[in-house]
Structure formats: C-alpha cells, structure tokens
KEVOBA-62906 format. One record per residue: residue in one letter; x, y, z of N, C-alpha, C in turn. Coordinates in steps of 0.05 Angstrom, whole numbers, padded with zeros to 5 digits, always signed. Example, Ala and Ser with C-alpha at 12.3 -4.5 7.8 and 13.67 -1.06 7.14 Angstrom:
a+00264-00114+00156+00246-00090+00156+00264-00066+00156 s+00257-00045+00142+00273-00021+00143+00258+00001+00157 
***
This chain:
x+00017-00024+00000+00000+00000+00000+00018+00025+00000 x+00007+00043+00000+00021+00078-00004+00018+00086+00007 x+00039+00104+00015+00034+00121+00033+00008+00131+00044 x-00007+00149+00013-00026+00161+00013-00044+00143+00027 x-00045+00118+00017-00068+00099+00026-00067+00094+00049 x-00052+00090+00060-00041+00088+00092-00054+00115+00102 x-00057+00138+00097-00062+00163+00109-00090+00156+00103 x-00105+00153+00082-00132+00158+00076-00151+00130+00102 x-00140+00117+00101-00146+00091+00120-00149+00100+00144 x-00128+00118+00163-00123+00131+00181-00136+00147+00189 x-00137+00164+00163-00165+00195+00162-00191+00183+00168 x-00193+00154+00156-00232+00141+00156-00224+00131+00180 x-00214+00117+00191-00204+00102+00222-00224+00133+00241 x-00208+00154+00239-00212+00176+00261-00237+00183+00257 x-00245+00181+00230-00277+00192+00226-00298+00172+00240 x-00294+00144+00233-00303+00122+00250-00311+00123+00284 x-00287+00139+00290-00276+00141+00311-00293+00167+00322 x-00308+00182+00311-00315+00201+00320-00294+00230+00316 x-00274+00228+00305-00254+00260+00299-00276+00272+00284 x-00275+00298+00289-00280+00321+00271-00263+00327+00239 x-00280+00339+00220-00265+00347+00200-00244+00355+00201 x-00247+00377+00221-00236+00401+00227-00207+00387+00236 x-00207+00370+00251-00189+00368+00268-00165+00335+00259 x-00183+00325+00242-00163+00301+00224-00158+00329+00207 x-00160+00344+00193-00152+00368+00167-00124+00370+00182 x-00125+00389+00204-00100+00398+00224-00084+00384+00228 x-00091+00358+00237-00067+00336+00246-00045+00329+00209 x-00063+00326+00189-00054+00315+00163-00054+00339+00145 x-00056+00372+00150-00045+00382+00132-00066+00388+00115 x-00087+00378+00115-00112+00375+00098-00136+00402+00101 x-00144+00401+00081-00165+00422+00082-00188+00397+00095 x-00210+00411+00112-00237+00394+00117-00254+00392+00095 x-00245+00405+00075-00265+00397+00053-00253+00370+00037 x-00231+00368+00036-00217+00340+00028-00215+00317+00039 x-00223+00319+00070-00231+00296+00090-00260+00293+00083 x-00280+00303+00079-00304+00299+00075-00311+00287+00044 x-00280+00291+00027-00292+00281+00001-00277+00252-00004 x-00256+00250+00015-00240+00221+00021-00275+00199+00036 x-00283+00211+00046-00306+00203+00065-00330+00198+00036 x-00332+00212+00028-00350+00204+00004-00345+00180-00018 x-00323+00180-00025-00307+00168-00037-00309+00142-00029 x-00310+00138-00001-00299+00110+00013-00336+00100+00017 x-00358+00122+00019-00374+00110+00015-00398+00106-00008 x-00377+00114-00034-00382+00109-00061-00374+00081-00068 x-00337+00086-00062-00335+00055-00063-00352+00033-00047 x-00365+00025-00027-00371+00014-00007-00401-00001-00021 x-00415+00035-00037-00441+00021-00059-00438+00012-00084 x-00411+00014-00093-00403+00003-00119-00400-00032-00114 x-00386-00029-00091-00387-00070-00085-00411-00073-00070 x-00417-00065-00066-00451-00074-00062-00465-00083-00087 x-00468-00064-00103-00481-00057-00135-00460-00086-00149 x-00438-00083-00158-00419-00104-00170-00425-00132-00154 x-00430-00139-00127-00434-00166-00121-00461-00178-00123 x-00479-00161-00123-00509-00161-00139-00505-00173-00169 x-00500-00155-00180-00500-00170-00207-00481-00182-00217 x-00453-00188-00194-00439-00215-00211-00459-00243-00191 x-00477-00237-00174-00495-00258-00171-00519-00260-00193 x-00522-00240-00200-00544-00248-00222-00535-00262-00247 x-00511-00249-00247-00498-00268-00285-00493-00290-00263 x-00477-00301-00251-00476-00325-00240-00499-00346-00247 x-00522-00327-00229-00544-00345-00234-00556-00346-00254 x-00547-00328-00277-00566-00336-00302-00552-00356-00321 x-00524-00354-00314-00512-00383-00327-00517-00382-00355 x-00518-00369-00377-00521-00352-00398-00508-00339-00418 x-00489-00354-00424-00463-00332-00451-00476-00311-00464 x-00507-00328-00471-00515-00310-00490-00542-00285-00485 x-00546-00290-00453-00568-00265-00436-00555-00242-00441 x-00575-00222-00446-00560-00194-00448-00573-00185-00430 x-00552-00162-00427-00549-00143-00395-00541-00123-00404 x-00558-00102-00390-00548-00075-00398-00510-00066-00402 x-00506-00049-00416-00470-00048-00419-00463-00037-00390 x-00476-00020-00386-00460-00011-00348-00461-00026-00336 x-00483-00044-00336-00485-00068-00304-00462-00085-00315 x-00456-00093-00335-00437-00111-00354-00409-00103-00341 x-00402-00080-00344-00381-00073-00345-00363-00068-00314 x-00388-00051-00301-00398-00054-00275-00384-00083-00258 x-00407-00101-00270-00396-00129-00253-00370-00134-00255 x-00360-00134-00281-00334-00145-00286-00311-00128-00269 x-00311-00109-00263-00299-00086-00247-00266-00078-00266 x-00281-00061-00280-00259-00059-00308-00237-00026-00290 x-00220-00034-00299-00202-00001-00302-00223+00019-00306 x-00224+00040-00296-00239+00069-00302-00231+00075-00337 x-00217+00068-00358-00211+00084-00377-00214+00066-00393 x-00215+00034-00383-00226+00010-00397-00256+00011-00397 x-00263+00023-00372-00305+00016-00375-00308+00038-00394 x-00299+00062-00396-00313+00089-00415-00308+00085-00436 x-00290+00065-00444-00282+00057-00476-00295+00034-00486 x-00303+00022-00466-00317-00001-00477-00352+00012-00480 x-00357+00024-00457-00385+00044-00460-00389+00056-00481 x-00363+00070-00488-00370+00090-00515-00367+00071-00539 x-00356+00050-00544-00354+00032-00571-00378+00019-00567 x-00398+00007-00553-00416+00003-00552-00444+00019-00561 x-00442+00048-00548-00464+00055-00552-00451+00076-00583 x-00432+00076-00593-00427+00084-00623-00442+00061-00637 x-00439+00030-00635-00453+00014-00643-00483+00015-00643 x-00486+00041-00625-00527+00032-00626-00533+00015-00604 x-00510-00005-00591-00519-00021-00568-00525-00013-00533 x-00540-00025-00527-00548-00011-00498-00548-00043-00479 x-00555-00063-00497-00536-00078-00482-00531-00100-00492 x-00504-00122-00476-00487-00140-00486-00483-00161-00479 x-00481-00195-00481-00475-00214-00478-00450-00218-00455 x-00442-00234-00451-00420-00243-00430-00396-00256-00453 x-00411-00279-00487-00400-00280-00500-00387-00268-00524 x-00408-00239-00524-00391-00211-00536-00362-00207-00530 x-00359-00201-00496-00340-00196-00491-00322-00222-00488 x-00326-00246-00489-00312-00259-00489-00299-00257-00516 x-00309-00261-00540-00303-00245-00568-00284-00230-00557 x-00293-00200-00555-00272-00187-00560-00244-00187-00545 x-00242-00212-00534-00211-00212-00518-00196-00237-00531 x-00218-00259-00547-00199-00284-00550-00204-00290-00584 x-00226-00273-00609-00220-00281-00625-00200-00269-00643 x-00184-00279-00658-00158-00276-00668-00164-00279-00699 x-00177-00258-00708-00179-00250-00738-00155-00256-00758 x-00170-00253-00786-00151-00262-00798-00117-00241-00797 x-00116-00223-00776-00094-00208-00779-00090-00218-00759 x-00095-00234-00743-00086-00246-00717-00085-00220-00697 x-00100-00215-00699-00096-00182-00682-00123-00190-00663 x-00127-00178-00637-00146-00181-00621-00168-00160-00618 x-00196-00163-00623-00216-00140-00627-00207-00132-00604 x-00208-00123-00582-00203-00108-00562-00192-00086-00569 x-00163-00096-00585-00146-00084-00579-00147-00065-00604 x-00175-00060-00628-00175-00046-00643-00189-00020-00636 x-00205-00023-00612-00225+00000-00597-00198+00024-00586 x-00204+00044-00603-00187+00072-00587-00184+00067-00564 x-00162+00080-00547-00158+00084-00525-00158+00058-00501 x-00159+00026-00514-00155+00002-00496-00132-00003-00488 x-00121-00020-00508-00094-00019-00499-00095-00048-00484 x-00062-00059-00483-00064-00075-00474-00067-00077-00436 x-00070-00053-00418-00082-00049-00395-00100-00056-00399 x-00122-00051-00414-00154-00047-00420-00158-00083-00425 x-00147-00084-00452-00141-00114-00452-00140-00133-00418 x-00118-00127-00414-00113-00148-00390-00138-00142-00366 x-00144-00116-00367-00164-00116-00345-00189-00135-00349 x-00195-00128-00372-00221-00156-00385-00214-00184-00376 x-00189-00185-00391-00184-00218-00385-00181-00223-00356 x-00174-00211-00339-00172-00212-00308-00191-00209-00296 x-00219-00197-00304-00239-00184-00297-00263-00216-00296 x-00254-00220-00323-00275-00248-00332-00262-00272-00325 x-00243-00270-00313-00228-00298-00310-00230-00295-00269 x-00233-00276-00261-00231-00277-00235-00270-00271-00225 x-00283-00270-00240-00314-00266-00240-00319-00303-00237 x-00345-00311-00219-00361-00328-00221-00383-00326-00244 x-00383-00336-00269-00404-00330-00282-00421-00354-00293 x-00419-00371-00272-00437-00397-00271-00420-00421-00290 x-00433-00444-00277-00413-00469-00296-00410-00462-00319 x-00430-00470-00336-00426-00456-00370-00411-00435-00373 x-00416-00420-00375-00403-00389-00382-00372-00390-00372 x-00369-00407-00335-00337-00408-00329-00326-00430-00350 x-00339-00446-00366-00321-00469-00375-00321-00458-00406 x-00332-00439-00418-00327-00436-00446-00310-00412-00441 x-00317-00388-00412-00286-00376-00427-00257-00388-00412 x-00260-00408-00393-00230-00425-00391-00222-00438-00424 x-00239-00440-00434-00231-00454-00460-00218-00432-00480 x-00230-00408-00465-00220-00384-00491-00200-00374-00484 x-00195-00373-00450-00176-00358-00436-00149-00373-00459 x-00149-00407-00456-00128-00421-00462-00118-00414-00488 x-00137-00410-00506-00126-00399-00534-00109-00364-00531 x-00127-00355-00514-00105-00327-00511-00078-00330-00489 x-00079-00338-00479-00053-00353-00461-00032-00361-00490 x-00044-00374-00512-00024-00388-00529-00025-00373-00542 x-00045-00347-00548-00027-00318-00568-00017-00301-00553 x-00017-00308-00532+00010-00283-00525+00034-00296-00505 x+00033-00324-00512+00058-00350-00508+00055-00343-00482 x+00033-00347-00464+00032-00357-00434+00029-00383-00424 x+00044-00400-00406+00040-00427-00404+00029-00417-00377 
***
C-alpha cells in the first residue's frame, strides 16, 4: 500500500472514531473539505461493491453466454479499469448497443482475426491495460458453470497468443 493509502485509511479510522473534519484536516495538513470528500469516496466505493456483487450474482445465476445485460451493469460487474469501462461504453453505444452478452465480450478478448490481431485491442484508447483488465476481470468473475467453462476454454487460446503457459 502507499503512503497516501495508509493516510486515507487513518483519516476514515478517526472519522469512524468520532474526529471532527476540522481536526483530522490539522493533524494531516488537509483542508476539511478534502476529508469529507476522502469520506465520500470511501462511501461510493462501499455502494459500488454492493451494486458489483449483486450483479456478478445475477450473471452467476443466469448461467447464460448468451443473456444480455445492460453495458453498465456488464461492465460494472466485471470491475474494469476506469478508462477501460468508458471505452468499452463508448464503442458500444457508437454501435447503437445498450446492451451485451458475456460472450460478446468474451469475443472481443480471444477471437484472433484473420490479422491475428485481437478486437479489443482495435477499440481507441484500450490498450493492452484495458485488454488485460477484461481478461482478469472475466477470469476472476463467477459467471456460472457454463459461461466459467467456455471462457476457460477461450482464456487457453489467448494464453497461447501471447505465449503464456
């Protein structure tokens, strides 16, 4: 962890604890308007895994490559990079789509066109971060027997295009 993180942990510890704005600001240097937005923050994150464990129970339970789900809850569950979800959001809804399969996105990380090139990796602004966050995203997701056993099958073909044993 970081420094910073170490401090921000510390700052929510005292707030927990009953400290004033006012008075975690003083000890850390901080304005009280920046302790109250560390505090927001921590309880943004807190409804984002709420919201994300909801609906990686629902794809779970719908066991479904081919159910479509809106692109935010999609993207949402999988818990993508911030610059991977807005790129995949915006190539979607340039498509007209509002929402997408589980084996869309399996597509765009493991089929290997005739340029052997990976759709992912032709969407502006992905990259292979954006890339790896998907494949990490769907490979560390529960998305029911089916759906876990066809993309272990796909994972294995991209493992062998980018020579991972």
């Amino acid at each position: 962890m970081t420094t910073i993180q170490v401090r921000n942990r510390e700052i929510l510890q005292m707030r927990k604890e009953g400290a004033s704005h006012r008075e975690i600001a003083r000890r850390f240097g901080l304005s009280a308007g920046r302790i109250q937005q560390l505090e927001s923050r921590d309880e943004a994150g807190k409804g984002m895994a709420e919201r994300r464990a909801k609906l990686r129970e629902a794809i779970c339970a719908a066991d479904d490559p081919e159910k479509h789900w809106p692109v935010n809850d999609m993207v949402d569950a999988i818990g993508l990079l911030a610059v991977t979800k807005r790129r995949l959001v915006d190539y979607f809804a340039r498509a007209g789509r509002d929402q997408i399969t589980i084996r869309e996105l399996m597509d765009l990380c493991s089929d290997f066109p005739e340029e052997n090139r990976i759709l992912l990796l032709k969407i502006p602004g992905i990259g292979k971060k954006g890339f790896w966050s998907l494949v990490n995203g769907l490979t560390n997701m529960d998305q029911g027997s089916r759906c876990n056993e066809e993309w272990q099958n796909r994972l294995s073909a991209v493992k062998r295009h980018w020579g991972i044993r």
